[in-house]
N, C-alpha and C positions, 0 to 999 in steps of 0.2 A: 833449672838444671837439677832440681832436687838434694840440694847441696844441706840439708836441712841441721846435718852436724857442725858444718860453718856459721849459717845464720841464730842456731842459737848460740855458739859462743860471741860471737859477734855481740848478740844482744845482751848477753849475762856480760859481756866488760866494759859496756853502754853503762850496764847497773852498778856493775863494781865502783866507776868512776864516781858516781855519787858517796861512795862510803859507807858508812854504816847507817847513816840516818838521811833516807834520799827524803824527798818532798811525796807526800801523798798523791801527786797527780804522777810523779814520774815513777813509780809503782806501780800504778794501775797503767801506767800505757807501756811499759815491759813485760807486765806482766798479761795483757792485752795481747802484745805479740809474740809471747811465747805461746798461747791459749790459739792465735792465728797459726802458728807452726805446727801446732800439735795438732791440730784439728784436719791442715792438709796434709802431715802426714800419715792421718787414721789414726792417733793414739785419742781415744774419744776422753779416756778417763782422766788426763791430765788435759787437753783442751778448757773438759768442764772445769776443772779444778779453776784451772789461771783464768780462764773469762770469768768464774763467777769470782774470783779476789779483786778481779779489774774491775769490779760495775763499782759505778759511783752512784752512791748510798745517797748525796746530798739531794736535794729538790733544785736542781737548777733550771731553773726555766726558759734559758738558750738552746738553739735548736745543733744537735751535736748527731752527728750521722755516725760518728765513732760510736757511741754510748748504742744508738739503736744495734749498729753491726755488732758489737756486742751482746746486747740483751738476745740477739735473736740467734747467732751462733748457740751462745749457751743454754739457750731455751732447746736449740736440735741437739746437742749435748747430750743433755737433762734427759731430752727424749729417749733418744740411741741408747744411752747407760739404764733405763730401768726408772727416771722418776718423772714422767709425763704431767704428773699434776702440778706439781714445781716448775715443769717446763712451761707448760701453759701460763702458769703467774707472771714470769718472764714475757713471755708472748703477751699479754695483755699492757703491763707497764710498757710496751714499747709502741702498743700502737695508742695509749694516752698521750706518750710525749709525742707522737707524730700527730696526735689531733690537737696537742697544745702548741704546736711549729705552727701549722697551718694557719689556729687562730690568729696569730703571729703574723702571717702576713707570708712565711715559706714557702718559695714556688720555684725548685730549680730540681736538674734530674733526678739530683742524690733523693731527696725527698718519696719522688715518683716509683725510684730506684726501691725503695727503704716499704714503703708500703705494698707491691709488688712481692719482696719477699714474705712480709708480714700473710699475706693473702693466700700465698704457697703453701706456706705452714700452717694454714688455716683451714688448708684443704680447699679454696676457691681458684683454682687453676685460670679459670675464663678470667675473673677480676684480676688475678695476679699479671697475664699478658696484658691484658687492657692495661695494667699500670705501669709496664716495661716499653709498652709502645708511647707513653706519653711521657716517658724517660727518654726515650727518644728522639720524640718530640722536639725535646727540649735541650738535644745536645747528645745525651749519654751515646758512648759508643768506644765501651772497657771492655772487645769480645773476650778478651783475658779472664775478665773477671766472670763471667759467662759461662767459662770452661772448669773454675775450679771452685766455682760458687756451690757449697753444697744444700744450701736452703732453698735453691732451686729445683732440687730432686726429679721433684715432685712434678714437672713441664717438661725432664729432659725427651719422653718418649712423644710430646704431644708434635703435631705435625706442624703449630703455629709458631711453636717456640724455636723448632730447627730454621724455617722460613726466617724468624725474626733474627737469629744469629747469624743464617743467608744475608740477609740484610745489613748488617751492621761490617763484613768482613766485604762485602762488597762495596758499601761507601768507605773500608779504610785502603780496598784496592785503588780504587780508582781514585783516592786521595793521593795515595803512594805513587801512582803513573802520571799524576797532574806534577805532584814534586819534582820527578824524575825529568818530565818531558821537560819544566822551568829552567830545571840545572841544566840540560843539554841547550838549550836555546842563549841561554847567559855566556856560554861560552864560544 
């Protein structure tokens, strides 16, 4: 609903409640969804700001679909504002840690999901659906997130990617009309 002056106050007295000295993970995941707010409402230069405060500097070797949706928002950021090379750095560390998941053993949408975008932004359009369909595959089916994904850009005009969004609102149709027809038969 575009409420986006509620959800950041929302979010800043999420913050305030920690006090003055909140915990370094819950920082970065406020300040993560503030960089998420700023980003869908176009304000690119504060987006960048909060997602590159939210990336976590540590080497953690757990596979965190947060931290990639981060690195790569702010990698289009980086871009959009003027410093592509930076952006690109971003863009590289995120698709290490998605080849350090997989070494790992990581095999579920988000993942499929995550390198998918990586591929968009890489300018490989074909590999990036081939990754969205085995997101698929495997479950995914966020058309929401489809709609206001901006690292997609770059597939919205191609003809496979509308087909695959066809796709996904038609199995939540006909998800929706299975529910429906259950509840009227129960009663």
């Amino acid at each position: 609903s575009k409420r986006y002056e509620e959800a950041e106050r929302l979010i800043r007295e999420m913050r305030a409640a920690y006090g003055d000295n909140p915990p370094p993970v819950a920082v970065r995941r406020f300040d993560r969804q503030l960089g998420l707010l700023a980003m869908i409402r176009g304000d690119l230069q504060a987006a960048r700001d909060y997602l590159l405060t939210s990336l976590n500097d540590e080497d953690d070797p757990a596979w965190s679909g947060d931290e990639i949706m981060t690195l790569t928002l702010a990698s289009l950021a980086l871009n959009r504002t003027g410093d592509p090379e930076r952006g690109q750095e971003l863009l590289e560390r995120a698709e290490r840690l998605i080849a350090r998941a997989r070494l790992n053993g990581v095999d579920d949408p988000s993942i499929y999901y995550s390198e998918g975008v990586v591929m968009a932004l890489n300018g490989d359009p074909e590999g990036a659906l081939q990754k969205l369909q085995q997101a698929y595959d495997r479950g995914f089916r966020e058309e929401w997130v489809l709609e206001i994904d901006g690292r997609l850009d770059p597939l919205r005009d191609r003809p496979e990617f509308l087909l695959f969004k066809q796709q996904i609102s038609d199995d939540l149709d006909e998800a929706l009309f299975e529910i429906r027809s259950n509840s009227l038969v129960a009663l």
